[in-house]
GUVEXVEX-951521 format. One record per residue: x, z negated, y negated of N, C-alpha, C in turn. Coordinates in pm, whole numbers, padded with zeros to 5 digits, always signed. Layout:
BEGIN
XZYXZYXZY/...
! end
This chain:
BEGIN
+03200+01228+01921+03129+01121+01991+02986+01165+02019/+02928+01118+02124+02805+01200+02182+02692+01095+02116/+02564+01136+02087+02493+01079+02007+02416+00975+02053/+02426+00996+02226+02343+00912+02309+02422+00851+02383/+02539+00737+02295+02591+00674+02338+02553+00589+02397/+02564+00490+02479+02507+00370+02513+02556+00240+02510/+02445+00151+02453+02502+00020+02406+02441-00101+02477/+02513-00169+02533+02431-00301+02587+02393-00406+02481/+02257-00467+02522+02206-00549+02440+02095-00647+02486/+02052-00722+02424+01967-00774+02515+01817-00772+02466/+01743-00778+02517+01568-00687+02473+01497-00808+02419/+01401-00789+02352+01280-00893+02341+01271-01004+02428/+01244-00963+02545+01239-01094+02658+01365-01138+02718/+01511-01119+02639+01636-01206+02686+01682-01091+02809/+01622-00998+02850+01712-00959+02945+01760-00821+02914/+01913-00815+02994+01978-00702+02964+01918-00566+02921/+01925-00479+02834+01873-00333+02837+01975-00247+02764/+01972-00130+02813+02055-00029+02755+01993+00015+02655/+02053+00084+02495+01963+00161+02489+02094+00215+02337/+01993+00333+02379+02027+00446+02305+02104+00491+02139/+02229+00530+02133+02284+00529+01968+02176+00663+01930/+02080+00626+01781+01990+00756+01788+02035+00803+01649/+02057+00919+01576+02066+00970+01485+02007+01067+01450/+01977+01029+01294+01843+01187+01197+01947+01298+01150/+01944+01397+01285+01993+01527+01232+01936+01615+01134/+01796+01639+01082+01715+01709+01020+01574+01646+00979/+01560+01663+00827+01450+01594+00782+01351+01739+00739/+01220+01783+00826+01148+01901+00781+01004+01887+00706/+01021+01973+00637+00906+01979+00504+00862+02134+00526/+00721+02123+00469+00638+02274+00449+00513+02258+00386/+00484+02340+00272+00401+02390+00232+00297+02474+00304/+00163+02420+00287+00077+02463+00382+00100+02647+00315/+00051+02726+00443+00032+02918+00403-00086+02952+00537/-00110+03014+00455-00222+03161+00574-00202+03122+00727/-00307+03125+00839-00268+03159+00924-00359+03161+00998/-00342+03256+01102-00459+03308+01162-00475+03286+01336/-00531+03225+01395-00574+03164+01564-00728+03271+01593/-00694+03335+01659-00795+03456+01700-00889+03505+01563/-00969+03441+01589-01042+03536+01446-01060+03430+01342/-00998+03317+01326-00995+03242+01236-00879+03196+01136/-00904+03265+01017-00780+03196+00904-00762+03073+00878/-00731+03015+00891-00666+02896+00781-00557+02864+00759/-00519+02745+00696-00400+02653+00654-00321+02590+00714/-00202+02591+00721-00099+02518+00801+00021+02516+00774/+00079+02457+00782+00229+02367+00736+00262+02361+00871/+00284+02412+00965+00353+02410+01089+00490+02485+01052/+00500+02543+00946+00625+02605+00976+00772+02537+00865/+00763+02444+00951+00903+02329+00863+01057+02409+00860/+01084+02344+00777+01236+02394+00730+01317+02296+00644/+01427+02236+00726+01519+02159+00657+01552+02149+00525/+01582+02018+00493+01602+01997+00329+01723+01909+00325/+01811+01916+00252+01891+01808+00189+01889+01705+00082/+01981+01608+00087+01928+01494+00051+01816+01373+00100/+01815+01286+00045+01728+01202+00092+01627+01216+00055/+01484+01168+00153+01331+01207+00136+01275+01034+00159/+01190+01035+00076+01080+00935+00081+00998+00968+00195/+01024+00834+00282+00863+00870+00377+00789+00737+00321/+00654+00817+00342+00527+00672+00283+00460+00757+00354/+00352+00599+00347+00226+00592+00411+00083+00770+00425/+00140+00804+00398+00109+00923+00375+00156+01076+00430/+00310+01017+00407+00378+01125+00511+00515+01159+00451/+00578+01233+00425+00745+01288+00347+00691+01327+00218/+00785+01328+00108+00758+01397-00039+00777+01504+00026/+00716+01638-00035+00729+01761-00039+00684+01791+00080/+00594+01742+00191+00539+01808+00298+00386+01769+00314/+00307+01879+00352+00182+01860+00361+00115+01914+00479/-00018+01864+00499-00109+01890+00602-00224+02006+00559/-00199+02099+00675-00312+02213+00639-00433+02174+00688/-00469+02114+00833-00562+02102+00880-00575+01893+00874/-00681+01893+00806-00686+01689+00766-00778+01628+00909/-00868+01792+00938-00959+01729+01045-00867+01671+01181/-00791+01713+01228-00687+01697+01344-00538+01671+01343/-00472+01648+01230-00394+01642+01190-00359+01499+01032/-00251+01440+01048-00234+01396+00915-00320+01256+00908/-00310+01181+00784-00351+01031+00809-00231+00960+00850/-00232+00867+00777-00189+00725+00851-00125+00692+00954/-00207+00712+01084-00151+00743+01228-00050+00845+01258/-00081+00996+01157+00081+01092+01174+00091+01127+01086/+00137+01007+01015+00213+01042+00872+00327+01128+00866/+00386+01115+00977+00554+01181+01029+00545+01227+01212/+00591+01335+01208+00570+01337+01342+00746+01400+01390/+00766+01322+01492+00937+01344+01520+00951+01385+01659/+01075+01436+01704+01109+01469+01823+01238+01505+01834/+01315+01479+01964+01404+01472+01969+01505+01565+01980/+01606+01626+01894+01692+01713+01939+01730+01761+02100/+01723+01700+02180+01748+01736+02317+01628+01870+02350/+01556+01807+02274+01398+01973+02346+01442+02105+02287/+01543+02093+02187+01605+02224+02130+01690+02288+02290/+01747+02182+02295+01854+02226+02403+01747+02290+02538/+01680+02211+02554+01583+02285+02708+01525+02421+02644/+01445+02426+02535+01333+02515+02449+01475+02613+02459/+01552+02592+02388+01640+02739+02340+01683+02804+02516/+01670+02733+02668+01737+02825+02765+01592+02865+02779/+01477+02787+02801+01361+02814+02841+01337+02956+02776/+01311+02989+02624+01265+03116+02561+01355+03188+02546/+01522+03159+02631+01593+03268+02589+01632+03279+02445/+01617+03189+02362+01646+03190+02218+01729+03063+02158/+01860+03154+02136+01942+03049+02066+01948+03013+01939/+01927+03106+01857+01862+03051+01714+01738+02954+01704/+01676+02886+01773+01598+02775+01700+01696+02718+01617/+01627+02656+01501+01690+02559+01399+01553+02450+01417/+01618+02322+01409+01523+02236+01405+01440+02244+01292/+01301+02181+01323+01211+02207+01270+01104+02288+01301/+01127+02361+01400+01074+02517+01467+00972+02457+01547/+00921+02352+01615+00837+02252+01649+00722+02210+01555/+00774+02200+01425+00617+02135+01350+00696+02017+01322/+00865+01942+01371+00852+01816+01353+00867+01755+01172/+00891+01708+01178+00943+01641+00994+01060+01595+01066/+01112+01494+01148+01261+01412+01206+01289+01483+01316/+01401+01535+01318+01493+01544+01456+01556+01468+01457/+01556+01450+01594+01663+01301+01575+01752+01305+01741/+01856+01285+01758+01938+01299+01869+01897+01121+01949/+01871+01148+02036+01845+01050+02143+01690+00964+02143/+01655+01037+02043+01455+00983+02016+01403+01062+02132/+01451+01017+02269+01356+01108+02375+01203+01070+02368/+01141+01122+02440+01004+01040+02502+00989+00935+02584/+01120+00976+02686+01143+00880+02816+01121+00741+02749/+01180+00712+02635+01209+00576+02592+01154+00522+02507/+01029+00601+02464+00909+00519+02377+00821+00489+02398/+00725+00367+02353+00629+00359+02400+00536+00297+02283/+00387+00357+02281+00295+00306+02155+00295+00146+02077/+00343+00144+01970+00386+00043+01910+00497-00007+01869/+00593+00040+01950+00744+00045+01934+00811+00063+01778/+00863-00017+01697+00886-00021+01583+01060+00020+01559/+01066+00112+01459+01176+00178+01421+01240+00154+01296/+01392+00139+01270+01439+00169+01110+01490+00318+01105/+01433+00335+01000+01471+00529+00975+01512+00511+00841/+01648+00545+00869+01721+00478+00682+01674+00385+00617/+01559+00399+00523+01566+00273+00497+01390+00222+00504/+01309+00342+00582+01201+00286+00637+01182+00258+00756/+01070+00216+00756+01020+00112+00878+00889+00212+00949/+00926+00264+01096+00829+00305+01119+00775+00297+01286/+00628+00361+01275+00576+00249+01405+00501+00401+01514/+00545+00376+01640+00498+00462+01728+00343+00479+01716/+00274+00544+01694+00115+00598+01767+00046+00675+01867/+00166+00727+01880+00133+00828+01978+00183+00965+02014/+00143+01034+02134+00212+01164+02121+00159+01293+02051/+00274+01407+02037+00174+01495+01999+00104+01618+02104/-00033+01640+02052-00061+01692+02136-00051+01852+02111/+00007+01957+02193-00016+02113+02193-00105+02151+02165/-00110+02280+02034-00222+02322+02021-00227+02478+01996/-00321+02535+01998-00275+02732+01926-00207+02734+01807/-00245+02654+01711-00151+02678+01638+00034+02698+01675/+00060+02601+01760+00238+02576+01792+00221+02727+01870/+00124+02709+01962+00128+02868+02050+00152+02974+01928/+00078+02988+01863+00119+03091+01738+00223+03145+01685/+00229+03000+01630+00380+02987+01584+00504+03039+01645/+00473+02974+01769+00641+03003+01904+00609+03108+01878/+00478+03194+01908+00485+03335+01994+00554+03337+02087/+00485+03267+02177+00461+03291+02324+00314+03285+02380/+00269+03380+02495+00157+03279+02550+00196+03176+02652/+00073+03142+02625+00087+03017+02751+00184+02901+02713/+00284+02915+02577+00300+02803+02538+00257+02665+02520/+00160+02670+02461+00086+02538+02450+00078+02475+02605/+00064+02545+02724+00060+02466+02829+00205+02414+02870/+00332+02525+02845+00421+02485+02898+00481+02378+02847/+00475+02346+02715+00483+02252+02609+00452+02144+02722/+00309+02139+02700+00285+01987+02770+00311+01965+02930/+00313+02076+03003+00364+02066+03106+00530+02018+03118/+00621+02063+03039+00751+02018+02980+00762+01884+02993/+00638+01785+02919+00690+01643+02910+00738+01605+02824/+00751+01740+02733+00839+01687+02580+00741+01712+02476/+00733+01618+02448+00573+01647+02334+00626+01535+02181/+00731+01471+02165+00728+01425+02064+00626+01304+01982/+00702+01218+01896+00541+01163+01887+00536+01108+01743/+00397+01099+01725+00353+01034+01588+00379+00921+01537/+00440+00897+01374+00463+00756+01366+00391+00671+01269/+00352+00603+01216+00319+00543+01107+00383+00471+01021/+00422+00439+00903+00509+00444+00826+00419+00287+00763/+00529+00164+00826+00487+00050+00812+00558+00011+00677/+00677+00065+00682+00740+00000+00535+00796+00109+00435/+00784+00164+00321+00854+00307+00289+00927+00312+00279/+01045+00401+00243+01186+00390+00244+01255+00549+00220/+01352+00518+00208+01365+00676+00230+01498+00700+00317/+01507+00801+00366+01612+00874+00534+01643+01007+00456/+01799+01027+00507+01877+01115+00510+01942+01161+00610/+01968+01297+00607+02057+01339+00756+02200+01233+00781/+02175+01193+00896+02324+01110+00946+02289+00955+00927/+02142+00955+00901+02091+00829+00870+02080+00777+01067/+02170+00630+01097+02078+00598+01237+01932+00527+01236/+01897+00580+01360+01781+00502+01418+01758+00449+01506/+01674+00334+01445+01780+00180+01504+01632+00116+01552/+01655+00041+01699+01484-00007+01749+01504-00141+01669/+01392-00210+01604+01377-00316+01546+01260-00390+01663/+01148-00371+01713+01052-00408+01816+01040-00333+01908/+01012-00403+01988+01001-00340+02143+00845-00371+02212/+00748-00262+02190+00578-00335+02159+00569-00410+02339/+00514-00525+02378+00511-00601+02487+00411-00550+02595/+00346-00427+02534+00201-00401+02632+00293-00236+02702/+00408-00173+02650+00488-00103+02740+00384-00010+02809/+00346+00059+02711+00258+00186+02731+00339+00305+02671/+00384+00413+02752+00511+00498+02722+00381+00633+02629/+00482+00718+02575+00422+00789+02515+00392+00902+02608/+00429+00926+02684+00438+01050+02800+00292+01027+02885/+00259+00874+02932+00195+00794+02993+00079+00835+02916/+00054+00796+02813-00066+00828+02653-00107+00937+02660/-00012+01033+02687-00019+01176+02693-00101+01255+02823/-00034+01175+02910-00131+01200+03065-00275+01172+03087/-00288+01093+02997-00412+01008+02985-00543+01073+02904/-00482+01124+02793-00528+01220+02687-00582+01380+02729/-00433+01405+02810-00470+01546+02880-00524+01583+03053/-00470+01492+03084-00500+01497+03264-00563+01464+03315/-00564+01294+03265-00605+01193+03351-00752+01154+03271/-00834+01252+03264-00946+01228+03136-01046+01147+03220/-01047+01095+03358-01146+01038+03437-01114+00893+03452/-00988+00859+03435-00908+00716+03470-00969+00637+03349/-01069+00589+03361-01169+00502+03249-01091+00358+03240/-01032+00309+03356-00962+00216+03357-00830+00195+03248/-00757+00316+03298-00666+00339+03234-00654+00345+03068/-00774+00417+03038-00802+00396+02860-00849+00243+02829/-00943+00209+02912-00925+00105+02844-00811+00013+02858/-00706+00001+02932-00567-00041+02871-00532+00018+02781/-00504+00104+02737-00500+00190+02613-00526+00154+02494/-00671+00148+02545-00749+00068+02408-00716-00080+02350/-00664-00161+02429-00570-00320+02393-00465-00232+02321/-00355-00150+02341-00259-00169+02238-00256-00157+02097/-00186-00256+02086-00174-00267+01924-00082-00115+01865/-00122-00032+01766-00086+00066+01710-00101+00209+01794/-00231+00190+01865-00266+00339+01887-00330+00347+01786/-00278+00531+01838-00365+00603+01712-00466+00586+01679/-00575+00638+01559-00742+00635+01589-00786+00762+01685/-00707+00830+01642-00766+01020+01715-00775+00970+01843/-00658+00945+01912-00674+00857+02066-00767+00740+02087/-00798+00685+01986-00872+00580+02039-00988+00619+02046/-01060+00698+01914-01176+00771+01907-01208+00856+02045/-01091+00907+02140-01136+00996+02233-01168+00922+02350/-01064+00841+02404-01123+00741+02472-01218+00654+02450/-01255+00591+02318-01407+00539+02301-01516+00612+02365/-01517+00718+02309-01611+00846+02333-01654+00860+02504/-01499+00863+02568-01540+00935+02705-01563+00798+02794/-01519+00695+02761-01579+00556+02809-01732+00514+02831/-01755+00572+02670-01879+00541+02663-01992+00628+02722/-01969+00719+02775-02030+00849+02863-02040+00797+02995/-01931+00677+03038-02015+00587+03209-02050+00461+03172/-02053+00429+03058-02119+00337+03051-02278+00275+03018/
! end
């Protein structure tokens, strides 16, 4: 049975919507190690690797996984950062590489049918037996470039459209592989994560646009802090 089955149902506001059967194929953890971005060492936990059994997610993030870099990374806002099995499938023709194993992203959740297309900031989730809440996307950085080994990754990444996104961990709980994920809210201000993302990287002049941004309930701070910032530069 295909994972992105489809189920009729009816949405928040009474009218019809499709939406998606989603399932946690892979839960990834890492210990921060060494690593080096041109002439600079540091710390990073980008390089995840599947675990069995069930994992606690809290407010904080998964047992057994940590944040190398606290300045740009980690907190509250991306306690967990997920993405959807389908970017394996594009990523593995794109680099010519069929061995990815999930996780090879940086994510902690793979999850079959958690596209981007279909989220949007605030959007509330059950993940086994926690409760967790959209913030935002993630954004490409040298480090993932590193990591892949490729250049020019980090652009194609976000040029892709598949960027995955940050969640916050409203209730704790703990998720196992084969665990579904199931929409509990559907946030009413329907700001997509892809949209967040354009906004963040492209569209850095659309002052209008952030400040819609800035009304939704459960953006990130990193995003909000950036749009505060560049708002306040015409004002």
């Amino acid at each position: 049975m295909s994972c992105r089955r489809l189920t009729i149902c009816r949405s928040f506001r009474g009218s019809v919507a499709y939406h998606v059967y989603m399932k946690l194929l892979s839960i990834n953890v890492a210990m921060p190690v060494p690593a080096e971005l041109g002439d600079k060492t540091f710390a990073s936990a980008i390089c995840k690797r599947p675990v069995d059994g069930e994992v606690m997610m809290r407010e904080g993030g998964l047992d057994g996984d940590w944040v190398g870099n606290l300045k740009h990374h980690g907190g509250p806002d991306q306690a967990v950062y997920a993405c959807a099995a389908e970017h394996y499938d594009y990523w593995r023709k794109e680099l010519g590489r069929d061995g990815l194993e999930h996780g090879h992203f940086g994510e902690n959740l793979t999850v079959a049918g958690w596209v981007d297309d279909d989220v949007c900031i605030g959007d509330t989730y059950r993940v086994g037996n926690a409760v967790v809440r959209i913030t935002g996307p993630r954004i490409p950085c040298g480090t993932l470039e590193r990591h892949v080994g490729e250049r020019g990754f980090a652009k194609r990444y976000a040029k892709s459209r598949r960027f995955g996104f940050y969640l916050r961990v409203v209730d704790p709980g703990e998720g196992k592989v084969g665990d579904p994920v199931t929409l509990i809210q559907k946030s009413p201000a329907g700001l997509g994560v892809i949209e967040l993302a354009e906004l963040f990287m492209y569209r850095t002049k659309d002052i209008d646009g952030m400040r819609r941004a800035l009304e939704v309930e459960g953006l990130g701070e990193r995003c909000r802090a950036a749009f505060e910032e560049r708002i306040a530069r015409v004002d």
